[in-house]
ZALOTI-580102 format. One record per residue (C-alpha): x, z, y; residue number from 1; residue in one letter. Coordinates in pm, whole numbers, plus 32768, in hexadecimal, padded with zeros to 4 digits. Layout:
% residues N
<r><X>X</X><Z>Z</Z><Y>Y</Y><pos>NUM</pos><code>A</code></r>
...
This chain:
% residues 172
<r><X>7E79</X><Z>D53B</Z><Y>D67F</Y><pos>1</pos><code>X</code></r>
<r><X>7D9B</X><Z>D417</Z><Y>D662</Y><pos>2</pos><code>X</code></r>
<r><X>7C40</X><Z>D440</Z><Y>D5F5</Y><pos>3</pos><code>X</code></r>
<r><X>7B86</X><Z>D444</Z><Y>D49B</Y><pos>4</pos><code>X</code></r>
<r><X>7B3D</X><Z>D2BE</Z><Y>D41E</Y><pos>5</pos><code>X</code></r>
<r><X>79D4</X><Z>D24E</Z><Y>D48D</Y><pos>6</pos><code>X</code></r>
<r><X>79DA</X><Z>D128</Z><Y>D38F</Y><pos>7</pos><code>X</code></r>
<r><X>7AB8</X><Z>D088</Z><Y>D279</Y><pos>8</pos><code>X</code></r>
<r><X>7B59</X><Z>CF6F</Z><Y>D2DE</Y><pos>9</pos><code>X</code></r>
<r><X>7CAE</X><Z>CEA9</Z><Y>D27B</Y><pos>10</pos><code>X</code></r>
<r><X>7CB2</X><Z>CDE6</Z><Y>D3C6</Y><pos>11</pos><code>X</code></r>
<r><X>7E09</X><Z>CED0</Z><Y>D476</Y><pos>12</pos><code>X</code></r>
<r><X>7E71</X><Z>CEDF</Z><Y>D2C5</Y><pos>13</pos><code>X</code></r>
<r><X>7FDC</X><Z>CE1C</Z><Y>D2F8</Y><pos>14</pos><code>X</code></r>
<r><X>7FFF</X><Z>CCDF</Z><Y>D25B</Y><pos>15</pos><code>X</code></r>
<r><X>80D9</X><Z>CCBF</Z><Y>D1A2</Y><pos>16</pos><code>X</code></r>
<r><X>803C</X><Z>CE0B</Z><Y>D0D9</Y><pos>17</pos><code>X</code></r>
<r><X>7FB6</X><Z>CDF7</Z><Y>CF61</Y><pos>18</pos><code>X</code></r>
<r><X>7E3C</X><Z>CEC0</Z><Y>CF6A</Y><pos>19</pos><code>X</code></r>
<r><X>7D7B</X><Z>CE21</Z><Y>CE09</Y><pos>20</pos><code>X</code></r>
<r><X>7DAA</X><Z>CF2B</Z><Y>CD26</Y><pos>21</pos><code>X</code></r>
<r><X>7D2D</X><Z>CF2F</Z><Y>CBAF</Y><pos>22</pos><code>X</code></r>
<r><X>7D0C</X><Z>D030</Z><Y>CA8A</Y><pos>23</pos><code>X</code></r>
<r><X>7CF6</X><Z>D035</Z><Y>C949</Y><pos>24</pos><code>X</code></r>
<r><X>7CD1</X><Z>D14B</Z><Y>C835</Y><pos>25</pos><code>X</code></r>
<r><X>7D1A</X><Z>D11E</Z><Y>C6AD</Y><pos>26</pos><code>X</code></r>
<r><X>7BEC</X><Z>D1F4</Z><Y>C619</Y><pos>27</pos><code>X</code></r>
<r><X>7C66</X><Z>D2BD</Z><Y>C4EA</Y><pos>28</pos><code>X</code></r>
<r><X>7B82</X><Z>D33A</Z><Y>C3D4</Y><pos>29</pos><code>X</code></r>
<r><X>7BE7</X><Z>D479</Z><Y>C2E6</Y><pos>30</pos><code>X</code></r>
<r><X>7BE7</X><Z>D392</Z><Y>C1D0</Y><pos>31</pos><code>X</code></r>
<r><X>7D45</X><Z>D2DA</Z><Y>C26B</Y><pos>32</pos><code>X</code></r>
<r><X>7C84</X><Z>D1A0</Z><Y>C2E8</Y><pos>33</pos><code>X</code></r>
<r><X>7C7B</X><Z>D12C</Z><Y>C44E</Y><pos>34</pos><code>X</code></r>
<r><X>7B38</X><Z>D027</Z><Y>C4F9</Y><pos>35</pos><code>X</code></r>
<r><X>7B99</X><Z>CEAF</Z><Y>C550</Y><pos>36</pos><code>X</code></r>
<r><X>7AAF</X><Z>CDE2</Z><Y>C5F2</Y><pos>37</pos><code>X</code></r>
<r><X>7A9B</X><Z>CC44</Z><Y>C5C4</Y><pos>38</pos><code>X</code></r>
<r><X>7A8A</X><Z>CBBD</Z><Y>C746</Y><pos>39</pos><code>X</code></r>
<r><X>79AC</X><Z>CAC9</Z><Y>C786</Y><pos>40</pos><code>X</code></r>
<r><X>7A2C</X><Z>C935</Z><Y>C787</Y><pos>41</pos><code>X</code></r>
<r><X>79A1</X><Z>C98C</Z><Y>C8E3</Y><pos>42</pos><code>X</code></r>
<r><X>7A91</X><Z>CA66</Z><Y>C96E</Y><pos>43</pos><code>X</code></r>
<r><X>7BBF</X><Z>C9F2</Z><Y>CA78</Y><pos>44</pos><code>X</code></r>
<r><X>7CA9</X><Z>CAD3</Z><Y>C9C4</Y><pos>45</pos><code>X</code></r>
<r><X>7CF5</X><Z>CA97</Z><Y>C869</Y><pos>46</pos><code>X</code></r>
<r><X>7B9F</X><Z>CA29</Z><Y>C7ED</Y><pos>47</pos><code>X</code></r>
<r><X>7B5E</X><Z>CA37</Z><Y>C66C</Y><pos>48</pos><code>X</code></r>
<r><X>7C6D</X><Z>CB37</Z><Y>C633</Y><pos>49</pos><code>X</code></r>
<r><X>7C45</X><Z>CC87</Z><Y>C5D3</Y><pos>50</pos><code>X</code></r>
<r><X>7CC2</X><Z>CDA7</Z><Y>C69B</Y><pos>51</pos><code>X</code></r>
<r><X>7C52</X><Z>CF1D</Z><Y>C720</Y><pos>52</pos><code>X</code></r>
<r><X>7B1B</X><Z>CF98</Z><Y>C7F2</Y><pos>53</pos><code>X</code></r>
<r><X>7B69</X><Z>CFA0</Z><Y>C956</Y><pos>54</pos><code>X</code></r>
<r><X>7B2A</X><Z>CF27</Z><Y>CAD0</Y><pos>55</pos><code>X</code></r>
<r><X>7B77</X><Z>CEE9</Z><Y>CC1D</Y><pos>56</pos><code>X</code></r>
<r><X>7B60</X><Z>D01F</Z><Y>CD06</Y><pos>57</pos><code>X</code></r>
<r><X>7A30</X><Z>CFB3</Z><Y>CE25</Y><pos>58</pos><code>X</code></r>
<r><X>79E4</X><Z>CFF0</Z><Y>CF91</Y><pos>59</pos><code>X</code></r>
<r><X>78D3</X><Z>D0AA</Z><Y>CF08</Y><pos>60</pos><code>X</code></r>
<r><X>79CB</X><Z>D1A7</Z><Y>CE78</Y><pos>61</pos><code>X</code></r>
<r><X>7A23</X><Z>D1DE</Z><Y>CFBD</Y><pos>62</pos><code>X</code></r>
<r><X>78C4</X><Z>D291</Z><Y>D061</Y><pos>63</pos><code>X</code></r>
<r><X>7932</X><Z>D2E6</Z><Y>D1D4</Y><pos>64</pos><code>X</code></r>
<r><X>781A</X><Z>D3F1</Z><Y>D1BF</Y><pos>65</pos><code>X</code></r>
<r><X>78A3</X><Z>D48A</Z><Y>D09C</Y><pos>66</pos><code>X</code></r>
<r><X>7A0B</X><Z>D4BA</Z><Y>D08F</Y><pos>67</pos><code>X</code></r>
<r><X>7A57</X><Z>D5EB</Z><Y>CF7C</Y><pos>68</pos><code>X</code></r>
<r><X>7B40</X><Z>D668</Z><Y>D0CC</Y><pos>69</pos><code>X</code></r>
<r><X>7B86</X><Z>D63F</Z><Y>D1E3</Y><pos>70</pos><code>X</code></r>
<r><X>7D02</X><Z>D66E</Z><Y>D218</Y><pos>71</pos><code>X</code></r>
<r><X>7D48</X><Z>D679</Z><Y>D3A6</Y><pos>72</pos><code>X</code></r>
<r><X>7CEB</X><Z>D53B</Z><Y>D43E</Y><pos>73</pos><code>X</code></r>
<r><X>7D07</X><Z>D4AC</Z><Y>D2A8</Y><pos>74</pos><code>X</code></r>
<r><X>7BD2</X><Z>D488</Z><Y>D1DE</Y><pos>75</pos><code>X</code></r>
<r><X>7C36</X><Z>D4C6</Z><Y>D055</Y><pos>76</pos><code>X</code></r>
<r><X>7B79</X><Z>D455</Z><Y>CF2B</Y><pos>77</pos><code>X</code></r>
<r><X>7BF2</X><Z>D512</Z><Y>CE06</Y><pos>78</pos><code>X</code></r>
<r><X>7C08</X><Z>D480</Z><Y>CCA1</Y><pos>79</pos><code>X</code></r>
<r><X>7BA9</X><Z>D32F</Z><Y>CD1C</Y><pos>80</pos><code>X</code></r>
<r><X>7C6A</X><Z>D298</Z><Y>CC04</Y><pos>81</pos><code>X</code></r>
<r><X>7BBF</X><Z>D395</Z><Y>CAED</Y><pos>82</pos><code>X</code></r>
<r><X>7A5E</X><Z>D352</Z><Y>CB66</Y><pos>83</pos><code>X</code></r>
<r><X>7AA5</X><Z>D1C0</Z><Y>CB78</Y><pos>84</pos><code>X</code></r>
<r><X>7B0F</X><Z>D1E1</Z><Y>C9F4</Y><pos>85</pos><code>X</code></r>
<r><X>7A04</X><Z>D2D8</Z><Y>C9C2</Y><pos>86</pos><code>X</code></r>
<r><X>78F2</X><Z>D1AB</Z><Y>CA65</Y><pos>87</pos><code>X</code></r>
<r><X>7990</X><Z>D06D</Z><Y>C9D7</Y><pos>88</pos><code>X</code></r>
<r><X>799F</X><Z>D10C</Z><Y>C867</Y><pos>89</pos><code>X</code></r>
<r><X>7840</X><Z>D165</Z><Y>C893</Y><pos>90</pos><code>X</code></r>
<r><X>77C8</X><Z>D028</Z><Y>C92C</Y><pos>91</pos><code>X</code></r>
<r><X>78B4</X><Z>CF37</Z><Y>C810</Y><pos>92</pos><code>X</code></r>
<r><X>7867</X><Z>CFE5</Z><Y>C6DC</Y><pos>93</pos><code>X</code></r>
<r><X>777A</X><Z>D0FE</Z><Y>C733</Y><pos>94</pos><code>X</code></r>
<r><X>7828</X><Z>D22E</Z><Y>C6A3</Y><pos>95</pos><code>X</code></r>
<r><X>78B6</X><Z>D388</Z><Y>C73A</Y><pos>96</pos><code>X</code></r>
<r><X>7A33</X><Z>D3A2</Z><Y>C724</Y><pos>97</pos><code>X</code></r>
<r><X>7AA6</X><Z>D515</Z><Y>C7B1</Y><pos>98</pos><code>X</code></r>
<r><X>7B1B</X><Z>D555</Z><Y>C905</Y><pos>99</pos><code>X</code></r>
<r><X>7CB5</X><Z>D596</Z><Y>C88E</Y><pos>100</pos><code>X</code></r>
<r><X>7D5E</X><Z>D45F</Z><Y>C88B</Y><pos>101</pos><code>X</code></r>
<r><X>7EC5</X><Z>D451</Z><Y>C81F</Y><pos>102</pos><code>X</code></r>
<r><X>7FAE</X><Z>D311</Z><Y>C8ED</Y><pos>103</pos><code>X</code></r>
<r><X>8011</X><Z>D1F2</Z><Y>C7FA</Y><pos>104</pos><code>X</code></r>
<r><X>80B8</X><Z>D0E2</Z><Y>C94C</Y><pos>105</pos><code>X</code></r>
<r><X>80C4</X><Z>D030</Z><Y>CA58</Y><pos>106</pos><code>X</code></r>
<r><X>80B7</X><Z>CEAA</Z><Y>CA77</Y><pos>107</pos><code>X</code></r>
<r><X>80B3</X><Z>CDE7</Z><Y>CBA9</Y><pos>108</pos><code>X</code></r>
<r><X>8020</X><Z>CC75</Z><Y>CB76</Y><pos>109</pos><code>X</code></r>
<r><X>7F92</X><Z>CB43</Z><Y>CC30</Y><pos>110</pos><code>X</code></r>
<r><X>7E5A</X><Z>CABB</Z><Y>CBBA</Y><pos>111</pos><code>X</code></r>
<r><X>7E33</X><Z>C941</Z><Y>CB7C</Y><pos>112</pos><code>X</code></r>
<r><X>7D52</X><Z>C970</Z><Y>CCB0</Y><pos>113</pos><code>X</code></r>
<r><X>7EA5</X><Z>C9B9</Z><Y>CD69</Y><pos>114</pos><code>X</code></r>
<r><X>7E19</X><Z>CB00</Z><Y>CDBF</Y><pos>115</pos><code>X</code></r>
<r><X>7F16</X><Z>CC0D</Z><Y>CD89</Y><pos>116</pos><code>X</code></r>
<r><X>7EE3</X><Z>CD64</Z><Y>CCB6</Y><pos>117</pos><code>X</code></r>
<r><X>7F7F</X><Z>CEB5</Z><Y>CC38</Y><pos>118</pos><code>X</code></r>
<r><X>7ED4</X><Z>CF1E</Z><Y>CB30</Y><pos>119</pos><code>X</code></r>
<r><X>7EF2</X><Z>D089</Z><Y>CA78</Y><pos>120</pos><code>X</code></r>
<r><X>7EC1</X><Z>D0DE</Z><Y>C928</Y><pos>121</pos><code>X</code></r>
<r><X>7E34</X><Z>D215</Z><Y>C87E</Y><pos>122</pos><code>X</code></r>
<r><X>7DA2</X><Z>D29D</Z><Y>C755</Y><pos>123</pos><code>X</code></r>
<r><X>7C93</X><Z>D3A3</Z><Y>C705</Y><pos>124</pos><code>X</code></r>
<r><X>7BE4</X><Z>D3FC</Z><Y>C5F4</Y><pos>125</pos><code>X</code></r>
<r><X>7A7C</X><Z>D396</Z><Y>C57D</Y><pos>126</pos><code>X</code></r>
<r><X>7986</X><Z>D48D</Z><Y>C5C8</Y><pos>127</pos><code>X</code></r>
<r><X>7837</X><Z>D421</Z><Y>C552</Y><pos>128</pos><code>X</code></r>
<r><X>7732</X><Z>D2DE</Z><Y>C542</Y><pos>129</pos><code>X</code></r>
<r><X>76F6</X><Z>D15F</Z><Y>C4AC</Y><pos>130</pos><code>X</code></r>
<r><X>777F</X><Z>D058</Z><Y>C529</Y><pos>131</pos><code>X</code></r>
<r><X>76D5</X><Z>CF86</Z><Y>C601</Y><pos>132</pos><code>X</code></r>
<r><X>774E</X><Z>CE4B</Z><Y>C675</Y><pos>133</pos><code>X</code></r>
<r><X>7786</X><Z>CE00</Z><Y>C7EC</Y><pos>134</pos><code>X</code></r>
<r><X>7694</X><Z>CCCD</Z><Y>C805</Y><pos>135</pos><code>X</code></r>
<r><X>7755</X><Z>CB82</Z><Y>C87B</Y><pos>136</pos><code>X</code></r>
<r><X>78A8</X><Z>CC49</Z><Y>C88C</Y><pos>137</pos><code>X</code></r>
<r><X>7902</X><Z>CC97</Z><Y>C705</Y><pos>138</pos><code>X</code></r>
<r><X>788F</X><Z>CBCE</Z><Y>C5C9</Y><pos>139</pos><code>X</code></r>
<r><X>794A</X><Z>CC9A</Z><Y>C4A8</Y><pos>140</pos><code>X</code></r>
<r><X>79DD</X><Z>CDEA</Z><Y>C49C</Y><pos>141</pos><code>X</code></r>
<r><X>7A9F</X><Z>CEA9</Z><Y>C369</Y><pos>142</pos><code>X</code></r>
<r><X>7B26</X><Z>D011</Z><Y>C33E</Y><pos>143</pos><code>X</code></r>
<r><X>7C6F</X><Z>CFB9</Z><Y>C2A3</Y><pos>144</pos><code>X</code></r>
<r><X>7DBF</X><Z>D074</Z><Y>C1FF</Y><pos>145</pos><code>X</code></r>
<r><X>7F27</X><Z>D019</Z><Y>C265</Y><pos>146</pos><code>X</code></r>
<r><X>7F23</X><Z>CF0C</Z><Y>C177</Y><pos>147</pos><code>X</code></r>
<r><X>7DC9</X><Z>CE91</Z><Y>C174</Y><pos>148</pos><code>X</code></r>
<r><X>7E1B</X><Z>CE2C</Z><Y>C300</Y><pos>149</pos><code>X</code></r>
<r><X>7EFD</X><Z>CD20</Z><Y>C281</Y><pos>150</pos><code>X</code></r>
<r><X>7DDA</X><Z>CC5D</Z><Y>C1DA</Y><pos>151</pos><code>X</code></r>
<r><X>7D4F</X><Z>CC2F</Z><Y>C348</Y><pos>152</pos><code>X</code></r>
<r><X>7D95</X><Z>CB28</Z><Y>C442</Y><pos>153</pos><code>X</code></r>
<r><X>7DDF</X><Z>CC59</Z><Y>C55B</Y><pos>154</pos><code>X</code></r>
<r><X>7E8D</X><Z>CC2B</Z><Y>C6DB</Y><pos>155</pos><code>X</code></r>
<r><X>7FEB</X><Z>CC5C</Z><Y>C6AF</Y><pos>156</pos><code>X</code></r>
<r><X>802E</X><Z>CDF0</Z><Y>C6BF</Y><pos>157</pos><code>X</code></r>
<r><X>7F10</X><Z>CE4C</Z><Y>C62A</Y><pos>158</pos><code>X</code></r>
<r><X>7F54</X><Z>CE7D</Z><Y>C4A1</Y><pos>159</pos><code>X</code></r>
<r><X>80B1</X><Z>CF50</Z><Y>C556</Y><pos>160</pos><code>X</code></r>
<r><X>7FA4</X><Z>D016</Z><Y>C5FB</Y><pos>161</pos><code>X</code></r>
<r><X>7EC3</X><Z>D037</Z><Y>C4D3</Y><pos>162</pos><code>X</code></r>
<r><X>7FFE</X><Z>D0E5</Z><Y>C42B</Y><pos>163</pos><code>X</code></r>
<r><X>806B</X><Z>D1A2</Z><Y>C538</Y><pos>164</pos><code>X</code></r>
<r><X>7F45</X><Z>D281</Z><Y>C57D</Y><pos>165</pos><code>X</code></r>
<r><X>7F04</X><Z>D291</Z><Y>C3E2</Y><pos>166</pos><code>X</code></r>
<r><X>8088</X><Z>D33E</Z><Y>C3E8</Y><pos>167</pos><code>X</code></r>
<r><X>8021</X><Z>D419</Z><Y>C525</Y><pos>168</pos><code>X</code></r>
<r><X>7EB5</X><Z>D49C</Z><Y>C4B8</Y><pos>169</pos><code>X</code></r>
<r><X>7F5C</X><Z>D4C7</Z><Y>C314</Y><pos>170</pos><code>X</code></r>
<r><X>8063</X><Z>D587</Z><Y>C3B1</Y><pos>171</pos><code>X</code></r>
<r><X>7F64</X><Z>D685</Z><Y>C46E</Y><pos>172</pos><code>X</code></r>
């Protein structure tokens, strides 16, 4: 058995393996609207356009002091996905969404950087606060119906998204 991982690094990571990996959640409120945010004309991907909070998971997500386990010669850091969406929603638009989130898809995508992604969608519901604006990352933002998404210039997907979690949180 080899030994527990000193550092994080991707220099052994093979090649020809994908590692950027994005989420995104579609924030529901009781009242059967969901958050979009206006992306900066700043932004690599899709500036201008309207879409959902999310983020890019760090190596700072990734403490080597602080794994949640340690699983043999493994170190495991549980609900890294739920406490990225828990972060970016916070840091984007400054609300609380709860902790239960329900899986919406999967996309895989190359940025016009030519860096490739998989990105994974989510919902949860609102929980409490205002909305405060991300500085420099979002210039616009909306809580919006099934309908009311199609007034908005949105990335492709989201007013699909927008109805799909509206169907999943009505039905519960």
């Amino acid at each position: 058995m080899s030994e527990i991982p000193q550092k994080i690094s991707i220099e052994k990571a093979k090649k020809d393996k994908l590692f950027y990996f994005v989420a995104n959640v579609i924030v529901y409120r009781d009242d059967g609207r969901c958050l979009i945010l206006k992306r900066s004309d700043k932004e690599v991907a899709h500036p201008g356009k309207y879409c959902v909070p999310g983020g890019k998971l760090e190596w700072s997500d990734y403490d080597i002091n602080n794994p949640t386990r340690i699983n043999g010669n493994i170190l495991d850091y549980e609900d890294a996905v739920e406490k990225l969406l828990i972060r970016e929603v916070k840091e984007e638009a400054g609300i609380i969404i709860d902790k239960h989130f329900k899986y919406i898809n999967s996309i895989g995508f190359i940025r016009p950087d030519e860096v490739p992604a998989i990105l994974l969608k989510f919902a949860a519901r609102y929980v409490s606060g205002e909305i405060i604006l991300e500085k420099g990352s979002f210039t616009d933002y909306a809580w919006v119906n099934s309908e009311e998404i199609k007034e908005y210039s949105c990335i492709k997907g989201v007013p699909e998204e927008i109805e799909k979690t509206i169907e999943l949180f009505r039905k519960h």
